[in-house]
C-alpha positions as semicolon CSV with decimal commas, in nm:
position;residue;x (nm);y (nm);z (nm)
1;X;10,372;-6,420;25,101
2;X;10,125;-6,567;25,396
3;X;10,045;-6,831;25,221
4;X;10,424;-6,923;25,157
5;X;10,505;-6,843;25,560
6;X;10,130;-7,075;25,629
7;X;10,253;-7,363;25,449
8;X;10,635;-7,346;25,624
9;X;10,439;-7,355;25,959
10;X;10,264;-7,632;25,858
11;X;10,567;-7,786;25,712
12;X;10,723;-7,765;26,031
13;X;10,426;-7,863;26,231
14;X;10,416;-8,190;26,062
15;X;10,786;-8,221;26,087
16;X;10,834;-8,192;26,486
17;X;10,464;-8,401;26,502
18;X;10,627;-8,700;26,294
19;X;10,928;-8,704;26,543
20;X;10,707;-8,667;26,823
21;X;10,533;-8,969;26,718
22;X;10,849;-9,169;26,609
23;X;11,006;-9,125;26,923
24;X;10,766;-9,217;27,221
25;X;11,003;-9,473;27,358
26;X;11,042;-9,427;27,803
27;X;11,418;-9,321;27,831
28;X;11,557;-9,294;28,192
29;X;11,763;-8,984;28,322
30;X;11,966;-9,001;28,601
31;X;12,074;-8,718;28,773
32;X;12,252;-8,749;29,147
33;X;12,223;-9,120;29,315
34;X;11,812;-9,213;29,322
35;X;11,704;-8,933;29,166
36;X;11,539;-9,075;28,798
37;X;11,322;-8,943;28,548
38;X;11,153;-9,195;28,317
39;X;10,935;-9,059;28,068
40;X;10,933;-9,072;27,670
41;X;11,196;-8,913;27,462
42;X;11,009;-8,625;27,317
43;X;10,925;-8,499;27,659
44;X;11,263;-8,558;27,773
45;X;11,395;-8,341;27,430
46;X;11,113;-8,092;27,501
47;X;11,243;-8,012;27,897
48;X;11,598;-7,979;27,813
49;X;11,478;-7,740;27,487
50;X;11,224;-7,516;27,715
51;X;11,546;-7,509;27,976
52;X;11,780;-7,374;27,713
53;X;11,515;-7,092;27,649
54;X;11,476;-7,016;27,949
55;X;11,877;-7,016;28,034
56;X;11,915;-6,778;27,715
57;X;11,637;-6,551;27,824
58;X;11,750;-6,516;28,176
59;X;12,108;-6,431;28,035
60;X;11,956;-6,149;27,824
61;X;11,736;-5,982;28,100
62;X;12,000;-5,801;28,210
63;X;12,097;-5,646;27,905
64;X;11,715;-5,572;27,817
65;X;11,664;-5,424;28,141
66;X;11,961;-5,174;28,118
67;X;11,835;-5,068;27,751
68;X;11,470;-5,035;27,873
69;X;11,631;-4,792;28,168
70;X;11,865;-4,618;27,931
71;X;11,548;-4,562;27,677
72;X;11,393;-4,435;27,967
73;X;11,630;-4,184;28,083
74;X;11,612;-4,047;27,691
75;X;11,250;-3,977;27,686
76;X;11,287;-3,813;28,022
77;X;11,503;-3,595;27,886
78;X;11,374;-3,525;27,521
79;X;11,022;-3,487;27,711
80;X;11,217;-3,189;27,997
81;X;11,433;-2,985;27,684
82;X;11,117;-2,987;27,428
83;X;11,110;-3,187;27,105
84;X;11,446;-3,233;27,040
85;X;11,675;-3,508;27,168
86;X;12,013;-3,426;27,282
87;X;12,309;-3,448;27,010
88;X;12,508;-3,782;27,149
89;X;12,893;-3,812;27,007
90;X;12,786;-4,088;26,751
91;X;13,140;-4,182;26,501
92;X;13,026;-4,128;26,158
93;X;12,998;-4,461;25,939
94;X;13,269;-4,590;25,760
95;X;13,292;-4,538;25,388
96;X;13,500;-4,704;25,185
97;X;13,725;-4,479;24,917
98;X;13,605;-4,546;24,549
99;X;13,856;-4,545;24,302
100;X;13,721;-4,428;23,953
101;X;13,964;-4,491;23,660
């Protein structure tokens, strides 16, 4: 199994290295009147792929952050009533009917 998740690393190393190389050409992007960028493509693909991480991650941190408080809270209180957690209100899971003939 590591040697079949080595070589799809590699695989994909090689892949984004061989586009990285076929694409060095100087693009120019224009944002607002006199403001340019020129530099090549892959650099150009790599900024606006590091910005969409970084958009994505800032719209998670607020969810993570409420999760990490809420976790929080719960060890609080499993740590102040002893060993055992609180019993939440949790629906039981659905189960489908089976129909034996």
């Amino acid at each position: 199994m590591r040697i079949l998740l080595l070589l799809l690393k590699l695989a994909l190393f090689l892949l984004v290295l061989t586009f990285a190389v076929r694409n060095t050409d100087t693009v120019t992007v224009r944002y607002l009147p006199g403001w340019e960028w020129q530099s090549p493509l892959i650099f150009v693909l790599l900024a606006a792929f590091c910005a969409g991480v970084v958009l994505g991650l800032l719209a998670l941190l607020p969810r993570i952050l409420r999760q990490r408080r809420e976790i929080a809270a719960l060890r609080r209180e499993q740590e102040a009533g002893g060993k055992e957690a609180p019993a939440r209100d949790v629906p039981a899971p659905h189960r489908s009917a089976r129909i034996e003939g």
